[in-house]
mmCIF entry with sequence, helices, sheets and N, C-alpha, C, O atoms, coordinates in Angstrom:
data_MODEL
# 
_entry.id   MODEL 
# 
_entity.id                         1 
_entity.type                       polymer 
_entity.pdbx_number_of_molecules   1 
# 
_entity_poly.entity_id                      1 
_entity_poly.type                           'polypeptide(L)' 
_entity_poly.nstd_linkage                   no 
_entity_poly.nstd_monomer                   no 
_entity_poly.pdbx_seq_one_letter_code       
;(UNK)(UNK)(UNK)(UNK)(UNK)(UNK)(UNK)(UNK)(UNK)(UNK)(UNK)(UNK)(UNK)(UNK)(UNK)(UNK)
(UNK)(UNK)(UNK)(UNK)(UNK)(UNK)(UNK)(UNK)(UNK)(UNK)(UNK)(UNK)(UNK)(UNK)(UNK)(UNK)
(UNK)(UNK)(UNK)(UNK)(UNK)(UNK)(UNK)(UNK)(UNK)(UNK)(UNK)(UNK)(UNK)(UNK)(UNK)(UNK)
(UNK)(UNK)(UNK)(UNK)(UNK)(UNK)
;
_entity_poly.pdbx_seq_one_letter_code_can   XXXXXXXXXXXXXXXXXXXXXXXXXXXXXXXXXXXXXXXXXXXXXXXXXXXXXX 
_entity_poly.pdbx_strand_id                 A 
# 
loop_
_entity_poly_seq.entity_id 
_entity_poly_seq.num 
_entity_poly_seq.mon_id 
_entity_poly_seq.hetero 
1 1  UNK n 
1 2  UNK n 
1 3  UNK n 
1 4  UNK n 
1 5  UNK n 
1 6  UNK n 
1 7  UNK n 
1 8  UNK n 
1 9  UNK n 
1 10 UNK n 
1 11 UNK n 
1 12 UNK n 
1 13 UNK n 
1 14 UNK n 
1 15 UNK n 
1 16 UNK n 
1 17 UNK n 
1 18 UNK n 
1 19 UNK n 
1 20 UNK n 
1 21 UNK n 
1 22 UNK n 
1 23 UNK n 
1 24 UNK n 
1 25 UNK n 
1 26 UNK n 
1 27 UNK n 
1 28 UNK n 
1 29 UNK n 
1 30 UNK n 
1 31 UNK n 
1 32 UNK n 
1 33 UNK n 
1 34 UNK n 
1 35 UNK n 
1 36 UNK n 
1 37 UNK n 
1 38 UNK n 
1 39 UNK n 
1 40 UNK n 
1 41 UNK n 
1 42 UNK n 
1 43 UNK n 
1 44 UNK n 
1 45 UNK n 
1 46 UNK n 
1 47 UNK n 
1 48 UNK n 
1 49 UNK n 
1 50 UNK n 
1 51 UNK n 
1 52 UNK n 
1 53 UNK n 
1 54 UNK n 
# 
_struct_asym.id          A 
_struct_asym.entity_id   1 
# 
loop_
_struct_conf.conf_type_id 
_struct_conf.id 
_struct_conf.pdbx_PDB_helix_id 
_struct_conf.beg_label_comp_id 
_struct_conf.beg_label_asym_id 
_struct_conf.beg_label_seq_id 
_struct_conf.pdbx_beg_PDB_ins_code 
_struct_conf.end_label_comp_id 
_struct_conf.end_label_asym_id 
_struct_conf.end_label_seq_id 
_struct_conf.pdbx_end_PDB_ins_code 
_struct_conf.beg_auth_comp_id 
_struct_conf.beg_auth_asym_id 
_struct_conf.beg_auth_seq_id 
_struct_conf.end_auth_comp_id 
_struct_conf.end_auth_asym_id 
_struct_conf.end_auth_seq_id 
_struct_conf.pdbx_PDB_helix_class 
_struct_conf.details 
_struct_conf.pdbx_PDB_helix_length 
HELX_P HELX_P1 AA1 UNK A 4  ? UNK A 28 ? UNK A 4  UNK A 28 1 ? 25 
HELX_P HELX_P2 AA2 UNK A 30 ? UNK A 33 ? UNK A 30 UNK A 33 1 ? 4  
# 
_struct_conf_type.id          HELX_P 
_struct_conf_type.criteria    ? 
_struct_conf_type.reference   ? 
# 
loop_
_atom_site.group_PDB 
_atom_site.id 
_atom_site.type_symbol 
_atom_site.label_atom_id 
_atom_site.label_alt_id 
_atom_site.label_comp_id 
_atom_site.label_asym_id 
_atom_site.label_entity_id 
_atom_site.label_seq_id 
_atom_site.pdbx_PDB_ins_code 
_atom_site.Cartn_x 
_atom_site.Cartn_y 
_atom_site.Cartn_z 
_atom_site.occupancy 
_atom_site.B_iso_or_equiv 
_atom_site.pdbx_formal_charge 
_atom_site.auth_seq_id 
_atom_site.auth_comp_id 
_atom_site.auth_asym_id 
_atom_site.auth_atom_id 
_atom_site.pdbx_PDB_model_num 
ATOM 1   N N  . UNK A 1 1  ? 127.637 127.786 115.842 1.00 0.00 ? 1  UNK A N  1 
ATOM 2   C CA . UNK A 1 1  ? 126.886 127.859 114.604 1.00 0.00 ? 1  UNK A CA 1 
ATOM 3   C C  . UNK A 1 1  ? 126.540 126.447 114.158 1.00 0.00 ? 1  UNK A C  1 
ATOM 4   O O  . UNK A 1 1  ? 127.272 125.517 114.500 1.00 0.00 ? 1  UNK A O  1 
ATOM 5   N N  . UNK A 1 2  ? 125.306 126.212 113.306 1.00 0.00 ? 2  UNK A N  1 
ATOM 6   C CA . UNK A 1 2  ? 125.184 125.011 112.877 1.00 0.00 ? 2  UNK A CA 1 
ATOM 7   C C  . UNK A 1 2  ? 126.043 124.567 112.100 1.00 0.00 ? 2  UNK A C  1 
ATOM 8   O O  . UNK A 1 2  ? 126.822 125.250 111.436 1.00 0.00 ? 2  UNK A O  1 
ATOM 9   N N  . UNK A 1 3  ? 125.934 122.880 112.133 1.00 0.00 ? 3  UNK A N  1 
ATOM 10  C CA . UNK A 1 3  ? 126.356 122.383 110.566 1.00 0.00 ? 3  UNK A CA 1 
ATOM 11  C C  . UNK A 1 3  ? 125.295 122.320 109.660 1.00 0.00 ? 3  UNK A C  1 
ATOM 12  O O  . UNK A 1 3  ? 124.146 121.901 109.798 1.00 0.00 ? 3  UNK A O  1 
ATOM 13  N N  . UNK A 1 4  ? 126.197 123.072 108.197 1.00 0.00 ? 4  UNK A N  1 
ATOM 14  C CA . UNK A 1 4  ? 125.596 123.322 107.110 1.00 0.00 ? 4  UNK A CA 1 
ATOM 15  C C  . UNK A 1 4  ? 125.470 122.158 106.497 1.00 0.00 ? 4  UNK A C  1 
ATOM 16  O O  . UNK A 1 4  ? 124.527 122.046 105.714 1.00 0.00 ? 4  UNK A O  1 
ATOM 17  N N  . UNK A 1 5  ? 126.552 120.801 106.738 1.00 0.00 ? 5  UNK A N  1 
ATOM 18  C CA . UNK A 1 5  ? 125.976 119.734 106.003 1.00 0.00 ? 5  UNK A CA 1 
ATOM 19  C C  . UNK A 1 5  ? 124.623 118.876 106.612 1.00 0.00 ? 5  UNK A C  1 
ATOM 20  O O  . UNK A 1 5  ? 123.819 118.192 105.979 1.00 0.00 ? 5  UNK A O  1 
ATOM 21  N N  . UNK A 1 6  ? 124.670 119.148 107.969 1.00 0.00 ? 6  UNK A N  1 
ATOM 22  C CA . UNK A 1 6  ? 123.667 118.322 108.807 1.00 0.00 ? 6  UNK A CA 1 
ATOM 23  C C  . UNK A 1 6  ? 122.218 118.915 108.365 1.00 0.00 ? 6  UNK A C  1 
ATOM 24  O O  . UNK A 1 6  ? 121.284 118.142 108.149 1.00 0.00 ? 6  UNK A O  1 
ATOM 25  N N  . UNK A 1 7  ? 122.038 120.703 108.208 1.00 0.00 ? 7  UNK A N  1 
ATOM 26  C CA . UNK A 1 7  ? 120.800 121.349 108.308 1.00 0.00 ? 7  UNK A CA 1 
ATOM 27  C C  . UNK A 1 7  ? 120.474 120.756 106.704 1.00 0.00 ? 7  UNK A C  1 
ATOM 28  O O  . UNK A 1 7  ? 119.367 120.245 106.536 1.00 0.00 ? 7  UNK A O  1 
ATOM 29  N N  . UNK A 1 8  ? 121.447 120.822 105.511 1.00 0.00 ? 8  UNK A N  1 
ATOM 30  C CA . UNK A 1 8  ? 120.963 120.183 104.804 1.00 0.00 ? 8  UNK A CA 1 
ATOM 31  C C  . UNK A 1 8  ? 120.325 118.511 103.933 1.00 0.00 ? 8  UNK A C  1 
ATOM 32  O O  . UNK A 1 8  ? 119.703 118.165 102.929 1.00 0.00 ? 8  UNK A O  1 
ATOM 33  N N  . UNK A 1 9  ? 120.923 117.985 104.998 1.00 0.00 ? 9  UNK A N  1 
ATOM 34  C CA . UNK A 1 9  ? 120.205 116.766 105.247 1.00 0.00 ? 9  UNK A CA 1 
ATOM 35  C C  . UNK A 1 9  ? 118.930 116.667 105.638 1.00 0.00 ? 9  UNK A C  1 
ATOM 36  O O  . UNK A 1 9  ? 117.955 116.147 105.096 1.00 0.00 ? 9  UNK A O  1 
ATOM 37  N N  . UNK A 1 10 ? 119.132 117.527 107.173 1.00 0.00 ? 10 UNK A N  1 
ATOM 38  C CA . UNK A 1 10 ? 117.599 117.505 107.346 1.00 0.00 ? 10 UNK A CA 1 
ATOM 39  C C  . UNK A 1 10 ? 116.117 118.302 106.533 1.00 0.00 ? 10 UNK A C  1 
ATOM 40  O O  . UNK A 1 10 ? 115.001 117.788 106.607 1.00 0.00 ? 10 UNK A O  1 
ATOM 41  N N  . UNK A 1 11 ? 116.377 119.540 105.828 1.00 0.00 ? 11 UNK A N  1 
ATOM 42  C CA . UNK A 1 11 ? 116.000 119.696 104.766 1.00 0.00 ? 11 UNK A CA 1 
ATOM 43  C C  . UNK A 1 11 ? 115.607 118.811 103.876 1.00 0.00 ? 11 UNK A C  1 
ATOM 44  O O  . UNK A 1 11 ? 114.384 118.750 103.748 1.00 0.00 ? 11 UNK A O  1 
ATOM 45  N N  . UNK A 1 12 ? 116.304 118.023 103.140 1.00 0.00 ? 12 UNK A N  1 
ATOM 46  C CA . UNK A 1 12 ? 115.962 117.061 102.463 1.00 0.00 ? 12 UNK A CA 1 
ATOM 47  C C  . UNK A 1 12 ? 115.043 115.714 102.845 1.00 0.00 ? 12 UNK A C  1 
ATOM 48  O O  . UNK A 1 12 ? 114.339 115.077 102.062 1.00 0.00 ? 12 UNK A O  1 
ATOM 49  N N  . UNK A 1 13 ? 115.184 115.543 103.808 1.00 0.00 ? 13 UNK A N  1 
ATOM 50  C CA . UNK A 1 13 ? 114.278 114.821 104.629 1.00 0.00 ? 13 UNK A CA 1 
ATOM 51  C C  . UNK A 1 13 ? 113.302 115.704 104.438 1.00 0.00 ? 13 UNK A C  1 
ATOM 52  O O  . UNK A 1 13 ? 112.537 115.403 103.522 1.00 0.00 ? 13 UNK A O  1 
ATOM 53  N N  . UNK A 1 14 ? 113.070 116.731 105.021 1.00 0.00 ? 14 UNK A N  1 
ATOM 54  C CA . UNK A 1 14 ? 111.448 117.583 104.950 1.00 0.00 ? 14 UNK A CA 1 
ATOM 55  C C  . UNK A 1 14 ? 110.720 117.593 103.058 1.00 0.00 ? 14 UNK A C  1 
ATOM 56  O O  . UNK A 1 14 ? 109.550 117.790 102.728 1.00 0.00 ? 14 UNK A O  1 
ATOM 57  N N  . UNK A 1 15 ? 111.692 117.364 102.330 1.00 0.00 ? 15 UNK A N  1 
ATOM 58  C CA . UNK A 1 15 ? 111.320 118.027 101.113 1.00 0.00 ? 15 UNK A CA 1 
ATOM 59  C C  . UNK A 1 15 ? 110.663 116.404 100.675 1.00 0.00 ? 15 UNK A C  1 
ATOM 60  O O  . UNK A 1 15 ? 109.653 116.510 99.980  1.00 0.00 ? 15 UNK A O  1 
ATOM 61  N N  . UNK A 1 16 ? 111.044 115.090 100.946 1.00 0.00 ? 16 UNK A N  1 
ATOM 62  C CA . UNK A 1 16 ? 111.205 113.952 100.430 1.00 0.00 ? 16 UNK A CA 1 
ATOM 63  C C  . UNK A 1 16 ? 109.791 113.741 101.384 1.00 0.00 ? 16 UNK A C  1 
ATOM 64  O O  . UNK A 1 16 ? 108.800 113.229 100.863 1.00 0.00 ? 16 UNK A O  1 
ATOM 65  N N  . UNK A 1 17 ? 109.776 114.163 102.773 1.00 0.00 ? 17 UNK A N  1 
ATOM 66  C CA . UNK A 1 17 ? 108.448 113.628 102.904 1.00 0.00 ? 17 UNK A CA 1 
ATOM 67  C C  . UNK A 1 17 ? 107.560 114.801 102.641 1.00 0.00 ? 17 UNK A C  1 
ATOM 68  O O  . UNK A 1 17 ? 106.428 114.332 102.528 1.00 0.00 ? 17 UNK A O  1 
ATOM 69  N N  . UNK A 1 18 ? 107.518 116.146 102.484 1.00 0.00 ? 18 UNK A N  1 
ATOM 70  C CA . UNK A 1 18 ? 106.495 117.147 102.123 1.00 0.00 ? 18 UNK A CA 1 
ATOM 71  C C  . UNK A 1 18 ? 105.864 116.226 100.643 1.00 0.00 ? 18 UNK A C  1 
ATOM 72  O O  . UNK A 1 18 ? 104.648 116.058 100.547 1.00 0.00 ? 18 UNK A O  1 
ATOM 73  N N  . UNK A 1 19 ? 106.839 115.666 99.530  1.00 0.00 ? 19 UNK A N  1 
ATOM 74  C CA . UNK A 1 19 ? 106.911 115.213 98.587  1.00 0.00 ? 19 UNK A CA 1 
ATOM 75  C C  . UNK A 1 19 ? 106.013 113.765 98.248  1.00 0.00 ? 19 UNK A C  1 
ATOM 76  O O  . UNK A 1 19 ? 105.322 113.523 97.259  1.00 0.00 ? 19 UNK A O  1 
ATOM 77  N N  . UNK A 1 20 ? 106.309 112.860 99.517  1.00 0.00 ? 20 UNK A N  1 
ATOM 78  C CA . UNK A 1 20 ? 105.567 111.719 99.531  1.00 0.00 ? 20 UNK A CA 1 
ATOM 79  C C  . UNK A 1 20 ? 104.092 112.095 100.058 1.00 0.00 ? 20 UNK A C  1 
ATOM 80  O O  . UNK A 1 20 ? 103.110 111.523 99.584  1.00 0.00 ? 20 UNK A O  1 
ATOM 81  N N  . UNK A 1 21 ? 103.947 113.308 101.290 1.00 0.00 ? 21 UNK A N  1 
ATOM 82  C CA . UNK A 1 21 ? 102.770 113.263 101.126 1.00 0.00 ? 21 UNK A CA 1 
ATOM 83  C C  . UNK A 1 21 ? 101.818 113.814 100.236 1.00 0.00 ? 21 UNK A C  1 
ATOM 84  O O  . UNK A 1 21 ? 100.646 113.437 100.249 1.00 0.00 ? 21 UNK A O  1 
ATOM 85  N N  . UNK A 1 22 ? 102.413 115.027 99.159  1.00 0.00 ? 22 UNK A N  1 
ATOM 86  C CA . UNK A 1 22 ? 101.332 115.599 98.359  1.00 0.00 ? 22 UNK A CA 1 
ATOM 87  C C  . UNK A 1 22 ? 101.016 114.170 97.312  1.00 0.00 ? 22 UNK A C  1 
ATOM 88  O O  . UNK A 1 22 ? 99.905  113.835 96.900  1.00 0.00 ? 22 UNK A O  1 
ATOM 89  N N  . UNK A 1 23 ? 102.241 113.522 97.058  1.00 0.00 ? 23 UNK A N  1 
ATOM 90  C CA . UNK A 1 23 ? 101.695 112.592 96.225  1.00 0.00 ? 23 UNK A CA 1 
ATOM 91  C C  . UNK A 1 23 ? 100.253 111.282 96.347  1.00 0.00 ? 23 UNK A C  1 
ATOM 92  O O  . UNK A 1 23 ? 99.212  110.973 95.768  1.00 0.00 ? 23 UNK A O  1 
ATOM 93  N N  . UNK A 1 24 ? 101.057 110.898 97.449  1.00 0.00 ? 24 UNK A N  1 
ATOM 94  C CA . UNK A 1 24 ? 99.695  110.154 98.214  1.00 0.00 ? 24 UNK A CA 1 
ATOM 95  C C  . UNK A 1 24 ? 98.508  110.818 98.090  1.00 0.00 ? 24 UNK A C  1 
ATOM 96  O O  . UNK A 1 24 ? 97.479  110.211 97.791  1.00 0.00 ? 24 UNK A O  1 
ATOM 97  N N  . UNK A 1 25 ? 98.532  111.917 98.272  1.00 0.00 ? 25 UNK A N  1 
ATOM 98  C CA . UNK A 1 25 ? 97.088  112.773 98.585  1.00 0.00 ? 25 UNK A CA 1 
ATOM 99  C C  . UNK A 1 25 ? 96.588  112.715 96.932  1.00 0.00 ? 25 UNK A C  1 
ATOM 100 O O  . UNK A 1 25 ? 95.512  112.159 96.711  1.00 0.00 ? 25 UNK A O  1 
ATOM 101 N N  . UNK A 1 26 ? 97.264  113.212 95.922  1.00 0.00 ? 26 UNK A N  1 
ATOM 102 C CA . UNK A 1 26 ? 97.082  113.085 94.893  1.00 0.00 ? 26 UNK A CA 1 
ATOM 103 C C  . UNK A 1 26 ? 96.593  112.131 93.996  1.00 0.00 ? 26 UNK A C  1 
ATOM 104 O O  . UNK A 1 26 ? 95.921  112.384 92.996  1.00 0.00 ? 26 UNK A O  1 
ATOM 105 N N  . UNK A 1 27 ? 97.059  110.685 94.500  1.00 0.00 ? 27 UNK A N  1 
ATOM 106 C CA . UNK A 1 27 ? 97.005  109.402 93.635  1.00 0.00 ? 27 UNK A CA 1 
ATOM 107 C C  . UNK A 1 27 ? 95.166  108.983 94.683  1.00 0.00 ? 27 UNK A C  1 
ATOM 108 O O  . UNK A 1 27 ? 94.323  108.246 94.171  1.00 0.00 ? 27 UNK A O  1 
ATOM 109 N N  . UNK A 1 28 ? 94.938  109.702 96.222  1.00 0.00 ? 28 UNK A N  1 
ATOM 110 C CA . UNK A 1 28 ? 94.147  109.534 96.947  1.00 0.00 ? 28 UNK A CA 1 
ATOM 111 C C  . UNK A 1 28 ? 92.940  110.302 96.438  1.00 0.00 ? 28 UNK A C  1 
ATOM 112 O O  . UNK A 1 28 ? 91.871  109.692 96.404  1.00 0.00 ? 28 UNK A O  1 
ATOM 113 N N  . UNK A 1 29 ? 92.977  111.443 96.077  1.00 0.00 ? 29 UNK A N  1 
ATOM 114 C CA . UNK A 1 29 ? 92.109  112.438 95.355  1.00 0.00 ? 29 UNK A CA 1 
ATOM 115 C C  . UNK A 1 29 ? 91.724  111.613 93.533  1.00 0.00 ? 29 UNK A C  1 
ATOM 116 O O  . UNK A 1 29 ? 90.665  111.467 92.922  1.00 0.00 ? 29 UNK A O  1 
ATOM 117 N N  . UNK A 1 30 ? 93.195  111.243 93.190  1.00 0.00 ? 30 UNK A N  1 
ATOM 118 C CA . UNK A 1 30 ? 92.676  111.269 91.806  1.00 0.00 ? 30 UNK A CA 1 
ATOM 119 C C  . UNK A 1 30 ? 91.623  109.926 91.686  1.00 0.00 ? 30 UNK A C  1 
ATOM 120 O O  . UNK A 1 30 ? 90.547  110.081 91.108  1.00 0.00 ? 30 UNK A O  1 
ATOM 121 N N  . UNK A 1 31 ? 91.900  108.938 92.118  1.00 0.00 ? 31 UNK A N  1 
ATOM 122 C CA . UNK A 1 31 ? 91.188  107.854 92.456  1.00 0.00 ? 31 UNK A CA 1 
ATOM 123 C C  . UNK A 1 31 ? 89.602  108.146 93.011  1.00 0.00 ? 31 UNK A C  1 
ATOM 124 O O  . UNK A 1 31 ? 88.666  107.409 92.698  1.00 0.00 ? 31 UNK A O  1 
ATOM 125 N N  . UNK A 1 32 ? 89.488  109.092 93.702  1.00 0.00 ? 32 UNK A N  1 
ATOM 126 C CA . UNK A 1 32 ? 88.192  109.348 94.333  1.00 0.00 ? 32 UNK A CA 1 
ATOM 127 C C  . UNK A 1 32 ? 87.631  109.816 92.825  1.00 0.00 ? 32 UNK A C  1 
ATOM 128 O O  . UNK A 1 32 ? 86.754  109.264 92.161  1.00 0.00 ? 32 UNK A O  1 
ATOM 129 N N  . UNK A 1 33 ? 88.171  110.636 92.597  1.00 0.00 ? 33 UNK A N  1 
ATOM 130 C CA . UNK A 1 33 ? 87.230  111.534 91.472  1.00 0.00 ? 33 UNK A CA 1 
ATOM 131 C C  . UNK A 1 33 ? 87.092  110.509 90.219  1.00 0.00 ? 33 UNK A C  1 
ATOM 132 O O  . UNK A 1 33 ? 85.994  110.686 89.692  1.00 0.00 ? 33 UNK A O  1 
ATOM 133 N N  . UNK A 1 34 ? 87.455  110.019 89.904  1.00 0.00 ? 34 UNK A N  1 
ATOM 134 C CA . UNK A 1 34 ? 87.593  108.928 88.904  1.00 0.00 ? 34 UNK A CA 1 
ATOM 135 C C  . UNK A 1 34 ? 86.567  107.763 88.992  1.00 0.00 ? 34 UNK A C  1 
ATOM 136 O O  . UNK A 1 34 ? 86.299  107.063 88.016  1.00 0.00 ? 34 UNK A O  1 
ATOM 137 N N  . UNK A 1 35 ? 85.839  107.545 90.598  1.00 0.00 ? 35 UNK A N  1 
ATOM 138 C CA . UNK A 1 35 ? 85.109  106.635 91.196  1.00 0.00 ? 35 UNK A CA 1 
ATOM 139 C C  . UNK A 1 35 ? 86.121  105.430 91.286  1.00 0.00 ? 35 UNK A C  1 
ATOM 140 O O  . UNK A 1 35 ? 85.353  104.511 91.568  1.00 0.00 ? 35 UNK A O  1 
ATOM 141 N N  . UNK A 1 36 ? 87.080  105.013 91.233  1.00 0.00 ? 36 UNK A N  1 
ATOM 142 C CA . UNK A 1 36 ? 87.877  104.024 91.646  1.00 0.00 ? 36 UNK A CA 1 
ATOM 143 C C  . UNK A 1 36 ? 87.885  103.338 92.722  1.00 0.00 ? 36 UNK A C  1 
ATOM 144 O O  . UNK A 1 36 ? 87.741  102.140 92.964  1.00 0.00 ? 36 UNK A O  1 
ATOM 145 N N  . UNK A 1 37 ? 88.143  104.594 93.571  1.00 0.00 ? 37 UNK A N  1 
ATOM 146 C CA . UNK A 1 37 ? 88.131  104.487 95.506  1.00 0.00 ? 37 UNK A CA 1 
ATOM 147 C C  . UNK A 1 37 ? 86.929  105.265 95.853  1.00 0.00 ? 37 UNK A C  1 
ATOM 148 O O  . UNK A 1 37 ? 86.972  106.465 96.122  1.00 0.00 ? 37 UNK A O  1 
ATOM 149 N N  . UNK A 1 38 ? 85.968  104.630 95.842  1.00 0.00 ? 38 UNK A N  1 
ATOM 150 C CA . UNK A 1 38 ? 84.428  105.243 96.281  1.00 0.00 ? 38 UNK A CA 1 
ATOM 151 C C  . UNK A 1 38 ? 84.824  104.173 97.791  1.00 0.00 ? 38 UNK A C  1 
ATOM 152 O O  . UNK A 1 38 ? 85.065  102.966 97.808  1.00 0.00 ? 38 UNK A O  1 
ATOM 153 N N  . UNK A 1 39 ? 84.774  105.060 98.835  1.00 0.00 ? 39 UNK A N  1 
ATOM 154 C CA . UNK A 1 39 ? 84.474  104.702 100.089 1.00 0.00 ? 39 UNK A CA 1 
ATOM 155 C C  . UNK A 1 39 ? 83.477  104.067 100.309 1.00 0.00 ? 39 UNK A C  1 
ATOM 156 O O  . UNK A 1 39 ? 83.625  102.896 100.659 1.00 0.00 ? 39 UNK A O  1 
ATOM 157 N N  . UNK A 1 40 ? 82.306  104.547 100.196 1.00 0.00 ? 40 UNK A N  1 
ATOM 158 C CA . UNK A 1 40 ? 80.859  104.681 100.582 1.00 0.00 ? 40 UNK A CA 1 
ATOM 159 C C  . UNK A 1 40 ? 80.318  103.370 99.965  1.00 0.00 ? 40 UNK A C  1 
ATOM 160 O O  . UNK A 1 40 ? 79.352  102.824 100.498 1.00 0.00 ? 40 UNK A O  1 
ATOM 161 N N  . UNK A 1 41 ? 80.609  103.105 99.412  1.00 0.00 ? 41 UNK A N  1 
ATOM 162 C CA . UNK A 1 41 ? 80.134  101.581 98.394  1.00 0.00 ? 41 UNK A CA 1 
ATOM 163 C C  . UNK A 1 41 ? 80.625  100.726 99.552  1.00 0.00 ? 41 UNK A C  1 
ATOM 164 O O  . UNK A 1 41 ? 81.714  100.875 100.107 1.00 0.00 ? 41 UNK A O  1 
ATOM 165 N N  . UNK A 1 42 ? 79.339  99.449  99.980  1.00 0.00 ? 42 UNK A N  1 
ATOM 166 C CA . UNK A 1 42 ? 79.991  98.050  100.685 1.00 0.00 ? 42 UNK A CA 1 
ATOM 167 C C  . UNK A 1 42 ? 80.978  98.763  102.199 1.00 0.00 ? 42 UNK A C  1 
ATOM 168 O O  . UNK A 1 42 ? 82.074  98.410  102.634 1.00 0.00 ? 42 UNK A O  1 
ATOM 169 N N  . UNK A 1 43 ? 80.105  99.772  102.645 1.00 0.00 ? 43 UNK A N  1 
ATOM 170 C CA . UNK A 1 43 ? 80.576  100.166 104.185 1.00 0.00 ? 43 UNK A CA 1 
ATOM 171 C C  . UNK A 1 43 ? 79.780  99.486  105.104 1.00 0.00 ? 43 UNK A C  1 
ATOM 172 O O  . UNK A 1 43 ? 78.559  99.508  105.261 1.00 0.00 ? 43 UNK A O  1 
ATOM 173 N N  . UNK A 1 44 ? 80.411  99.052  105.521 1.00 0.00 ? 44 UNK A N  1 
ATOM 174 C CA . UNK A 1 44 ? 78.877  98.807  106.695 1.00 0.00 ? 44 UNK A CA 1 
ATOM 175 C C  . UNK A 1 44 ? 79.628  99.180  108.558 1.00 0.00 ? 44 UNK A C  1 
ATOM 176 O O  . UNK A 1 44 ? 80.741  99.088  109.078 1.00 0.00 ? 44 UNK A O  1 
ATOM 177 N N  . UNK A 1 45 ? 78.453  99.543  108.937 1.00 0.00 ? 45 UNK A N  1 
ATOM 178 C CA . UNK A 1 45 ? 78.833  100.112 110.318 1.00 0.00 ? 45 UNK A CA 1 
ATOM 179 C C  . UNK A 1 45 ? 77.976  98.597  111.281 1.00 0.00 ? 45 UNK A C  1 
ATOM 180 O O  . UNK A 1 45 ? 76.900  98.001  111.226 1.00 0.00 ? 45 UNK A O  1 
ATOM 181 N N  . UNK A 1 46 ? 79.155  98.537  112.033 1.00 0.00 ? 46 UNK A N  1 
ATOM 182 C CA . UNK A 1 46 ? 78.855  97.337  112.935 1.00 0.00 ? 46 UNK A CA 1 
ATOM 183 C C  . UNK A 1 46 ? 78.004  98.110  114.698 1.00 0.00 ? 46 UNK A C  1 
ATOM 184 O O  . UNK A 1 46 ? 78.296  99.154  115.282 1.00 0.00 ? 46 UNK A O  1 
ATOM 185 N N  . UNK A 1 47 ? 77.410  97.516  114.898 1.00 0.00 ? 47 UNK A N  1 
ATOM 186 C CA . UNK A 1 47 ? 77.081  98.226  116.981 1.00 0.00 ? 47 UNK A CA 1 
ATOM 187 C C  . UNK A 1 47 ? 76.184  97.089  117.459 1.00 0.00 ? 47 UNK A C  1 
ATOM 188 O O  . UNK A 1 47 ? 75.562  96.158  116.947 1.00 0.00 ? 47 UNK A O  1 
ATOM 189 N N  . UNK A 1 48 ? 76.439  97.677  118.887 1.00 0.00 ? 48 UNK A N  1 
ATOM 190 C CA . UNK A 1 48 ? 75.228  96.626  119.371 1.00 0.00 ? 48 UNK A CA 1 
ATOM 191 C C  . UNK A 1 48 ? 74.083  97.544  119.585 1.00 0.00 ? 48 UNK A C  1 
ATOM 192 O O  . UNK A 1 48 ? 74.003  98.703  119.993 1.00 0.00 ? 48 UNK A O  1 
ATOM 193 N N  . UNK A 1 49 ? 73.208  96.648  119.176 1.00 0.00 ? 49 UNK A N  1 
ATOM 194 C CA . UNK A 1 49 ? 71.580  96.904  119.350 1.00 0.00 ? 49 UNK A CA 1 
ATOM 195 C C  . UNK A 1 49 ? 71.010  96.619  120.852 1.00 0.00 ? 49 UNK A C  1 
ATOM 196 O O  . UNK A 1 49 ? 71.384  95.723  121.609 1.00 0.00 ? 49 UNK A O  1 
ATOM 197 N N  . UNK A 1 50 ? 70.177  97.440  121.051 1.00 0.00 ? 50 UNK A N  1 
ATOM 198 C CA . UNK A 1 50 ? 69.307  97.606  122.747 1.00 0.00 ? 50 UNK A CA 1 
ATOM 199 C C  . UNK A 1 50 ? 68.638  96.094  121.979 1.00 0.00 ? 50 UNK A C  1 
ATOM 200 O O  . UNK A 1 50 ? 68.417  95.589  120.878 1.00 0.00 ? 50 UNK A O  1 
ATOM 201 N N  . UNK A 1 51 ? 68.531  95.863  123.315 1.00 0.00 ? 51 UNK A N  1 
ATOM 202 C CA . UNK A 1 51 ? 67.834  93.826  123.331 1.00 0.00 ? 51 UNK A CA 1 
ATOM 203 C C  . UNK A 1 51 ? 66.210  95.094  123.667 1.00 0.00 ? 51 UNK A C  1 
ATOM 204 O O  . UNK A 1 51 ? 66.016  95.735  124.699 1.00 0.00 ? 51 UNK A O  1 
ATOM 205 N N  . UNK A 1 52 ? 65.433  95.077  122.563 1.00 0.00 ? 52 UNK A N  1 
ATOM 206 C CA . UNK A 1 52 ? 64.350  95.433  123.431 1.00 0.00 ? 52 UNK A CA 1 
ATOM 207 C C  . UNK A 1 52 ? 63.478  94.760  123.856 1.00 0.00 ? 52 UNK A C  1 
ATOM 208 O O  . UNK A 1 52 ? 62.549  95.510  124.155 1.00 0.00 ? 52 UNK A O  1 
ATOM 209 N N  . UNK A 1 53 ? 63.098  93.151  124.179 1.00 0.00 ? 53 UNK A N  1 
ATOM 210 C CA . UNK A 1 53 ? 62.207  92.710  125.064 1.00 0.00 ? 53 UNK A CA 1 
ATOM 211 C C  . UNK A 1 53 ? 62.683  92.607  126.393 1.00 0.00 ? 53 UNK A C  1 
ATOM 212 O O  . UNK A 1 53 ? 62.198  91.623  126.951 1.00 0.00 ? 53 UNK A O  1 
ATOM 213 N N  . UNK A 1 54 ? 63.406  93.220  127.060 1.00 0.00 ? 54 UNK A N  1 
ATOM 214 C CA . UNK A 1 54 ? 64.172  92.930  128.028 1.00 0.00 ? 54 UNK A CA 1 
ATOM 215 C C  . UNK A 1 54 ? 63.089  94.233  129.045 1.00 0.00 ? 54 UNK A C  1 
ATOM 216 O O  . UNK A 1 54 ? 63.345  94.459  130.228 1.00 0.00 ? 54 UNK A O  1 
# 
């Protein structure tokens, strides 16, 4: 049979990071909606360009 102190350790581990990630997502969401963390502002996409006189 398991240990009951070990399964609840690891439990707690699941709950502490289930926990860190809704928050992140949250402080990540609330910021978007707020316009704070606007991505899209000052993106720029880098590539190389076809040389076309070649």
């Amino acid at each position: 049979m398991a240990d009951r102190n070990a399964l609840g350790k690891i439990g707690l581990m699941f709950v502490a990071a289930t926990l860190f990630v809704m928050m992140m997502g949250a402080v990540v969401v609330a910021g978007h909606l707020s316009g704070r963390a606007d991505f899209e502002d000052g993106s720029r996409v880098f590539g190389i360009t076809a040389d076309e006189s070649r």
